[in-house]
N, C-alpha and C positions, 0 to 999 in steps of 0.2 A: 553387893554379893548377888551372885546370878544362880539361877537354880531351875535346874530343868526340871518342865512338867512332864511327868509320867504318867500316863494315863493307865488308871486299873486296869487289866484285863485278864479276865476271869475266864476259865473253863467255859464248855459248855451248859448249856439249865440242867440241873439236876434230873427235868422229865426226862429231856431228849437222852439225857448219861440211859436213866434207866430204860429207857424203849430200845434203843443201842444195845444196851450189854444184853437185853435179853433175846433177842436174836439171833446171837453167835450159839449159844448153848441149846438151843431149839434145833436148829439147822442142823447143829453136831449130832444131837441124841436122833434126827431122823437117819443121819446117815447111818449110824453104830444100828438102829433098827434094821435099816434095810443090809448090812452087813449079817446081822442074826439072820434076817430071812435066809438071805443067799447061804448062809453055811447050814442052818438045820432044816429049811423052807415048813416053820409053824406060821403060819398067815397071821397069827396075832401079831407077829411084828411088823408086818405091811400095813396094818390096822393100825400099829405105834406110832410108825412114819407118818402115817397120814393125817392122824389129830398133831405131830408135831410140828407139820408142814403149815398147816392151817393154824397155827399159833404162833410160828414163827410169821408170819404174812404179815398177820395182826399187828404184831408187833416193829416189822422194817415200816408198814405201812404210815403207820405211826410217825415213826424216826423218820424216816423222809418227807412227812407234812413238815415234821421239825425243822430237820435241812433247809426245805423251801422257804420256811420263815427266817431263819439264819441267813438264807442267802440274799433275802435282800435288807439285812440289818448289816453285812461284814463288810469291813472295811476294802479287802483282798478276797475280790470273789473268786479266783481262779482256782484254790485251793477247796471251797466250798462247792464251784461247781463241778469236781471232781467226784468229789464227798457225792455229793446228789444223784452225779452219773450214775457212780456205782452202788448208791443203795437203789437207785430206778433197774438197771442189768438184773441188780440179786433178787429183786421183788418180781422181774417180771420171768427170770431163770425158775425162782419160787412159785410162780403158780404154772409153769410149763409141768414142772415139777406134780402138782398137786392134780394136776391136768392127770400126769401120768398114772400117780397112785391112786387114780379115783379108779382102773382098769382092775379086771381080774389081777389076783395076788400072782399066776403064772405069767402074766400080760406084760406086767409092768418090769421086770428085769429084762435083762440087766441095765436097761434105760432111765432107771430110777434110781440104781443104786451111786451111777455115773451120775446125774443129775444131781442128786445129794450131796455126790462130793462137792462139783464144783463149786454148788450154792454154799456150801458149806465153806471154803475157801473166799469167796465171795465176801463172805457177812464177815469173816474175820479181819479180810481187808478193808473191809467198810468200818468195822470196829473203831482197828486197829487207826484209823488214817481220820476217823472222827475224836477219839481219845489227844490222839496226839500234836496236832496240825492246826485244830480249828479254833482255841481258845486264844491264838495269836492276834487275828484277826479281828475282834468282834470289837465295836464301840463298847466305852465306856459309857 
């Protein structure tokens, strides 16, 4: 009787899951800030944006240490170093970003709020493309 080996292959580490998911929601609540600015311009929401911004960083900063060390643990790095690219784009879009909203609360739109989005689009395909792709890959 012949019987093929399968090797486990597990999700990502729980860290990296959580450093990951907490950056899409971070990114999102800066941009829905600087969307408050721009409709009633109270500066407390450029103030939102801005510790948002600086906490999402934190956080891709992180996930992408994680990525790094994934990438050279995975079996099929081509997928990983995709993963990498785009949380390296989101993190360094993110502090262009953080660059912007350190400027007067008038200064910084509609530059920021554009910024935002994109970041914010950004981390979800970082997310999204880290959830789903990379637990293929990884030794057992």
């Amino acid at each position: 009787m012949t019987t093929a080996h399968q090797p486990y292959r597990s999700g990502i580490h729980p860290l990296h899951a959580l450093l990951l998911s907490g950056s899409f929601p971070l990114f999102l609540g800066a941009a829905l800030a600087d969307y408050g600015y721009a409709t009633s311009y109270l500066i407390i929401w450029s103030t939102f944006a801005s510790w948002l911004i600086a906490g999402a960083l934190v956080f891709t900063g992180f996930a992408m240490l994680c990525a790094l060390i994934g990438l050279f643990r995975a079996d099929k790095r081509g997928t990983y170093l995709l993963y990498f690219g785009l949380l390296l784009v989101t993190w360094v879009l993110g502090f262009i970003n953080a660059l912007v909203h350190a400027r007067d609360a008038w200064a910084m739109m509609p530059t920021g709020f554009v910024l935002s989005i994109a970041v914010a689009v950004l981390s979800c395909a970082a997310t999204l493309l880290g959830f789903s792709r990379l637990g293929r890959g990884v030794r057992s």
